[in-house]
N, C-alpha and C positions, 0 to 999 in steps of 0.2 A: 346493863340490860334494861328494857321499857316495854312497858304495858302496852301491846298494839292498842287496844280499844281507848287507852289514858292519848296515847299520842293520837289516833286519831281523833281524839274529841277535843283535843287543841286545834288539829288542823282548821278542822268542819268550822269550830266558833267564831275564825279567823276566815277561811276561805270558805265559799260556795267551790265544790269541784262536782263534776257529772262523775258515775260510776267509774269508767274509762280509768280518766286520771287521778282521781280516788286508789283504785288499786295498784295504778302502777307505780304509785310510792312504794308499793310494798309487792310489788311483782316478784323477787326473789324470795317470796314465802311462799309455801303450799306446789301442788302438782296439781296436774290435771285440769284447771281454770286457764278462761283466759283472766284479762285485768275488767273487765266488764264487771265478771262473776265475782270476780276478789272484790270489786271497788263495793256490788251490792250486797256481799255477806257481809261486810265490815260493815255498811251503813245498817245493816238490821241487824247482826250482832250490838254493836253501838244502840240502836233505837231499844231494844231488846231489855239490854241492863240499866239505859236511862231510865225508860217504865217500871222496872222494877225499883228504882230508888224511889221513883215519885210515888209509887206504892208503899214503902215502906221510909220512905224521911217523916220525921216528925217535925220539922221545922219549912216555915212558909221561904225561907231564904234556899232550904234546900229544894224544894219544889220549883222555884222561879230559875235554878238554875240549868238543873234539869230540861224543861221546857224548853230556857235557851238554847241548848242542845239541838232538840226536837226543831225547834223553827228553822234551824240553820238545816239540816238535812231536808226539811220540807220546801227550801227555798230552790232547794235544786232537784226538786219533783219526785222527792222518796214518796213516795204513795203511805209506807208503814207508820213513818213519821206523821203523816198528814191524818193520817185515821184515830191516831192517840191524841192530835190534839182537840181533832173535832169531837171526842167521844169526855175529854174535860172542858168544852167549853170556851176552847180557844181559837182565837181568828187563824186561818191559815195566810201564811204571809205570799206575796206576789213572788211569783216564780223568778232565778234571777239566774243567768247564764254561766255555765262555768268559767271562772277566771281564770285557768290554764287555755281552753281548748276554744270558749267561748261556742260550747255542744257544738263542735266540726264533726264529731261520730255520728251525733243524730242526725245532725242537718247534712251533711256533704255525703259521705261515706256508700250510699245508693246512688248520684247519682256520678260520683267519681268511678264506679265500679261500673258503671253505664257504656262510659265513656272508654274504660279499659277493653270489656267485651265490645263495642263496637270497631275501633281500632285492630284489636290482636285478629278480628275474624277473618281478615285477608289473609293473613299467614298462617303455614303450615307450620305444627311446631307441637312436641311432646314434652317441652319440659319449660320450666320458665323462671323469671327473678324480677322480684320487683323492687322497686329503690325507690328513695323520696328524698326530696329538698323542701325544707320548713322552715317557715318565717323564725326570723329573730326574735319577734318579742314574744313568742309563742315558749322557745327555748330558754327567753330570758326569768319568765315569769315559772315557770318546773323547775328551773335550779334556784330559785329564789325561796321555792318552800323546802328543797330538798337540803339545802343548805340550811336554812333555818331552823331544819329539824333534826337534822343529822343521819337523811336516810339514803347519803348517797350510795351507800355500801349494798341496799336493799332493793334501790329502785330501777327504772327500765326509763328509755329516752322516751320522748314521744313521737319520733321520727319509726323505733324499732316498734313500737305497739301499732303505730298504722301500716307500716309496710307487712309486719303480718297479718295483723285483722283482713286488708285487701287480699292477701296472699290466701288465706282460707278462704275465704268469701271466693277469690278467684277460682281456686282448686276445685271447691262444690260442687259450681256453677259449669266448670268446662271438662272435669274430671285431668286434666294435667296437673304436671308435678312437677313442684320447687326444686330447684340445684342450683344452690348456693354457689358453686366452681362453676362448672360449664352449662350454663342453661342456654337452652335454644333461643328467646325470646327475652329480651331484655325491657321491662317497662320502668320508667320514669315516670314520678307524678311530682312537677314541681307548685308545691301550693304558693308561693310569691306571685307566680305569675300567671296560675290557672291552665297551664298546658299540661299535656300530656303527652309524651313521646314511646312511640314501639319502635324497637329494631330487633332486625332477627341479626342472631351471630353470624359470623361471617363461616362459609363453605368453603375446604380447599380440596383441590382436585389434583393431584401429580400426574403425568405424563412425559410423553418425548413429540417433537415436532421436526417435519423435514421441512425446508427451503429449497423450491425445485429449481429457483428462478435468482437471477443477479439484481441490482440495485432494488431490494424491497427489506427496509428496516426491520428489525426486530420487536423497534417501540415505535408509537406513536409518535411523529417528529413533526413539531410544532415549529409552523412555520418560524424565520428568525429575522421579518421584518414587522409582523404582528402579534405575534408570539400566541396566534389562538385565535383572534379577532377576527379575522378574515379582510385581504385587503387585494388589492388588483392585482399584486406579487403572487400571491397561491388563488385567483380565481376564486378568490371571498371561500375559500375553503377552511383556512387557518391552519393548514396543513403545508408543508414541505413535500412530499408524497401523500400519495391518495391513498393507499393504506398500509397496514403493517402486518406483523408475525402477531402480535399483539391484539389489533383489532377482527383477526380475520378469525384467531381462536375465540376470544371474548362477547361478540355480536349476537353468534346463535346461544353462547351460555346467558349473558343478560334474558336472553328472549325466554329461555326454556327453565331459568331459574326464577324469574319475574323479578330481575335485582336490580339494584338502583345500579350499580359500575362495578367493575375487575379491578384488580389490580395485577400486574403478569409478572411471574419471578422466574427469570429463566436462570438456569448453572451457566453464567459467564455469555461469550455473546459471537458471533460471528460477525464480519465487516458489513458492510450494507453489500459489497460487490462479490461475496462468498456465499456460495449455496451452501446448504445445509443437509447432506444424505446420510445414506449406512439405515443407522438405527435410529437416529433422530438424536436434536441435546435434550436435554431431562427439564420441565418446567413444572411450575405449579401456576395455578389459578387461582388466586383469592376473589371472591365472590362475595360482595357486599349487599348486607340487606337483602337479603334471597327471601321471596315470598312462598316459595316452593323448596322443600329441600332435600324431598325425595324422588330424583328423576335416575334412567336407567344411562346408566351411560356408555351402555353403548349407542343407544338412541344419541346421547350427547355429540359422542364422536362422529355419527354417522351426519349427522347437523354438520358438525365442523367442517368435518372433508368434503362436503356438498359446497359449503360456502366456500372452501378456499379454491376451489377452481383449479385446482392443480398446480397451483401457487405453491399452498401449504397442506398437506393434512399430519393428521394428529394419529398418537396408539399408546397402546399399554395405560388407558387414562384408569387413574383407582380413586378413590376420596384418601385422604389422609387428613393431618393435625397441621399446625403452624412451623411445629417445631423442625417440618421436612424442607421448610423454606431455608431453616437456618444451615438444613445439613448442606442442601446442592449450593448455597451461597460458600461455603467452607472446604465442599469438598471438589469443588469445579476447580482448584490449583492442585488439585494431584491424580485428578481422571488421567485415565491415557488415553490420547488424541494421536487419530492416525489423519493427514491429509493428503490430500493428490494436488501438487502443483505443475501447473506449465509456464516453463519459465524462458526468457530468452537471455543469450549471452552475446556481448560482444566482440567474440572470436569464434572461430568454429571448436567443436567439440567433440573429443575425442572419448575412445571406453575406456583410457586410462584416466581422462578426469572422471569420468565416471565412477571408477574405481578407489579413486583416491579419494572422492567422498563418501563412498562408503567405508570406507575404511576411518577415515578422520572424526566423521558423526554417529561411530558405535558408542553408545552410552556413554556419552560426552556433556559434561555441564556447562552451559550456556554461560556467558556475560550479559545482560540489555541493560542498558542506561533506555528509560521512557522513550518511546520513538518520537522523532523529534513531529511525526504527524497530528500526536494528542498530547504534544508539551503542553498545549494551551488550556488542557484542560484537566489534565491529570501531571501530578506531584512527583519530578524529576528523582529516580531515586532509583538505585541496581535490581534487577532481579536476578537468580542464578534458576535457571529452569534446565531441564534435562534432556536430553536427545537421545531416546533407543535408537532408531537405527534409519537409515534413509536407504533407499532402494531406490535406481532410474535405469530410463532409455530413453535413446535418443530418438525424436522426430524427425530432427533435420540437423544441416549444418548446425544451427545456433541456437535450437529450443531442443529443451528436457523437461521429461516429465517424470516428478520426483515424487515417490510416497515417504511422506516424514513421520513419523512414531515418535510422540514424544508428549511432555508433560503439560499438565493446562497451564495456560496462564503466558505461555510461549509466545509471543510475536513473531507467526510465521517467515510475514513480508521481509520483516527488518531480515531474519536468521539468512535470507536469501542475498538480499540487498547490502547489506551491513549497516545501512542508515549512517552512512558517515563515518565509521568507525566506532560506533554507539554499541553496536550486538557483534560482540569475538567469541569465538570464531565465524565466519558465514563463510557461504555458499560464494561470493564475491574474493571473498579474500584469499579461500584456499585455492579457486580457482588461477585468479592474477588474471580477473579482468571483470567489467559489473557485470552482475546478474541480477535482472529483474521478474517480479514476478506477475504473469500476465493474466490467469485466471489460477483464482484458487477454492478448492471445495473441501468441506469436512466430512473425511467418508464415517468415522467411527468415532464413538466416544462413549468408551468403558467407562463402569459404574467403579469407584474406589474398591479393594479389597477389605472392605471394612465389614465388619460382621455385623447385622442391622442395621445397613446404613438406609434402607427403605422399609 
């Protein structure tokens, strides 16, 4: 065990430090301070018992050492120190910078805190975190004495002492509050390179979307001769189509969130050439950098559906967390999807084939080897997916119109088609002759029987 006041008066003899990093040697001692406070009771505790030796040493060697002491705390503009030694006679020595921080508290620290409150004032936001990135030799030179003195067990970084001194200084000044987990407003102060960065946490929204309309994307689809650029192929739009399920939800939340971009997570996907009805599929909205983050949303919605034109609109929109992104990503393979297909065959069609697929696709597990339409881009590998129940009537000689019930994740077309012999049983094979499918739309699609799973 050691004498705080013995070891700091090693330090001092050796190092000029400002208050600051003076105490945050010793930041795991005491409550209620910050290291400011710590750094300055310890330099006037220290100046404190030195005067009292030079008052009571009988010898001129213990006086001179003493002193020494004192000048060394004066050099870093202790005031106490500077008053004992003008009051024996002694020069005060030139003020000299502190060799950890080179006084960044004194000098920076207002108008870094300038620069945070001008920033954070576009954003809306109750709660906040602030972080820092700090030079190397700033770090090199704090473990250089903390090691040397053995006070790593005791002390505090200098990273942790500015991002709070800011952090209360911020707090004061705008009455908001730190949350170390989930804070609304993320500040960065990187001192290397004298910027300063705000973002606000990202916003998510869940809902469901219908698709009234055929060939209109789910996602933005970048053109695939520019790939964004814009070039004579898409009319310098950079676009493949002119817009999406994606963009038409996304456009008025940008506007009404003040955000820099979305990101759009739908549960799984319908084909570009499939409407989307019923109740809508279930999406989230991620919401990047939102400057606003308390909007009504039904106002949001009512934006949406204005914008989609009857394309798209939007319901049931609620705010939730990330973690719903993960669920509708996990739980879109075992929704139950009902669809309505109109299909043609190449022989006419009777109500005992009609019968015989109902009877054959009662709750029957599917085979699909990948269809060979998105070999190219998705990984050749079986799925077994399930079929409740298929229900039709005939239109004419050689189209039917089949309602299919059955599990996500299903390759309607192929289950019709048989893709080759890739998806057994189909719609083709039990028949015994092809059947293709000519328009197809999603009328339902149930939430999993999962208990919280929204």
């Amino acid at each position: 065990m050691f004498n705080i006041l013995e070891k700091a008066a090693e330090i001092v003899s050796k190092y000029c430090l400002c208050d600051y990093c003076l105490g945050r040697l010793f930041a795991q001692l005491g409550r209620g301070l910050d290291n400011n406070e710590r750094g300055y009771s310890i330099k006037l505790c220290l100046t404190l018992q030195t005067h009292l030796k030079i008052l009571t040493s009988e010898c001129e060697e213990g006086i001179e050492e003493n002193i020494r002491i004192l000048e060394n705390l004066a050099k870093s503009n202790f005031a106490p120190a500077k008053e004992i030694l003008q009051k024996y006679g002694y020069s005060i020595p030139n003020t000299t910078s502190c060799y950890v921080c080179r006084d960044f508290f004194y000098k920076s620290i207002d108008s870094i805190l300038k620069k945070i409150l001008l920033l954070s004032s576009n954003y809306e936001f109750k709660t906040f975190l602030i972080g820092a990135r700090i030079p190397k030799d700033i770090a090199k030179r704090e473990d250089e004495i903390k090691i040397t003195y053995g006070l790593e067990n005791i002390s505090e970084s200098f990273k942790s002492d500015l991002t709070r001194v800011l952090g209360k200084l911020f707090q004061k000044t705008t009455g908001k509050v730190v949350d170390y987990k989930k804070p609304d407003l993320l500040i960065t102060v990187d001192l290397p390179s004298g910027k300063i960065s705000v973002r606000s946490a990202p916003i998510f929204i869940y809902g469901r979307y219908r698709k009234y309309v055929r060939n209109l994307p789910q996602n933005k689809w970048l053109c695939p001769r520019c790939w964004g650029k814009g070039c004579e192929e898409c009319s310098w739009t950079g676009k493949k189509y002119p817009t999406s399920v994606e963009e038409i939800i996304s456009e008025p939340i940008i506007k009404l969130f003040k955000a820099e971009k979305t990101k759009f997570h739908g549960a799984g996907r319908e084909d570009i050439d499939v409407r989307m009805l019923g109740s809508g599929r279930p999406f989230v909205i991620e919401i990047l950098n939102p400057k606003i983050r308390t909007v009504d949303l039904k106002i949001v919605q009512e934006e949406i559906n204005k914008h989609g034109k009857g394309l798209v609109d939007v319901s049931d929109l609620r705010y939730t967390t990330r973690d719903t992104i993960k669920k509708i990503k996990v739980y879109s393979e075992y929704t139950i999807k009902t669809y309505r297909a109109i299909v043609s065959v190449k022989r006419d069609i009777t109500e005992d084939d009609l019968k015989k697929i109902e009877e054959v696709f009662n709750n029957i597990i599917i085979e699909q080897r990948t269809p060979l339409r998105v070999l190219h881009r998705r990984a050749d590998r079986l799925r077994r997916k399930r079929v409740y129940k298929i229900t039709g009537r005939i239109l004419d000689k050689r189209r039917i119109e089949l309602t299919i019930v059955c599990q996500g994740g299903l390759y309607v077309k192929e289950l019709i088609s048989g893709d080759k012999g890739r998806t057994k049983p189909s719609i083709s094979e039990i028949l015994g002759a092809q059947a293709v499918c000519e328009e197809l739309d999603v009328v339902d699609i149930a939430e999993p029987p999962v208990k919280g799973f929204m």
